[in-house]
N, C-alpha and C positions, 0 to 999 in steps of 0.2 A: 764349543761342543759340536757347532754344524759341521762345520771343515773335518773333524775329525771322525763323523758320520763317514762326511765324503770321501773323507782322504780311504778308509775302510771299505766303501764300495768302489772307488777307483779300481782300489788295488785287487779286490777278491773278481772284478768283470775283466779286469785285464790280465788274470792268471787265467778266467775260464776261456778266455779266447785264443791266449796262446794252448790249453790244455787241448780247446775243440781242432786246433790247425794240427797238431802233434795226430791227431786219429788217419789211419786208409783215407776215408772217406768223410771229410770234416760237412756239415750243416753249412751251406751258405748263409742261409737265414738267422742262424743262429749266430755264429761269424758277426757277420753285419748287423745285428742288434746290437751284441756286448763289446764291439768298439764302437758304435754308435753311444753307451752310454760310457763307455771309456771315456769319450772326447767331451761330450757334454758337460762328467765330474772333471774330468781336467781344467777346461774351460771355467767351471763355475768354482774352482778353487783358484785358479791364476788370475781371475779379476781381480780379487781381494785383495793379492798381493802388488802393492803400488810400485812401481817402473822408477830404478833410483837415477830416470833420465829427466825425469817430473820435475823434480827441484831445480835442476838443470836448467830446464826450457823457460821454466816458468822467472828466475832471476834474467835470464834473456829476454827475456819477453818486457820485466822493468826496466831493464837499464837499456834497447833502446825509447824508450819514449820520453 
C-alpha cells in the first residue's frame, strides 16, 4: 500500500514539473522542489526492488571461498 502511495505521488510531482517547464515563464523554485521529490519517491521505491545481480554476486561470493 506504501509503494503505491508513492508510486501516485511520483507520478502526479513528475507531471506538475513537466506541466510548470511547458509555462513562458516556468518557477525555478518550484521546478526544483517537484523533481527534488520526483527523485527522492523514485529513489525510495527502487530500493525495495532487489538487483536480479544480487543472487549473482552473492553465489560468487560462495563458491570462491
Amino acid at each position: 500500500m506504501k509503494n503505491f502511495i508513492y508510486t501516485i505521488l511520483l507520478f502526479a510531482f513528475g507531471i506538475y514539473a513537466i506541466y510548470e517547464q511547458s509555462k513562458p515563464n516556468p518557477n525555478p523554485y518550484i521546478m526544483f522542489g517537484a523533481m527534488v521529490i520526483f527523485m527522492v519517491g523514485l529513489y525510495r521505491i527502487m530500493k525495495k526492488i532487489p538487483s536480479k545481480n544480487d543472487t549473482e554476486n552473492n553465489e560468487h561470493e560462495h563458491d570462491e571461498n
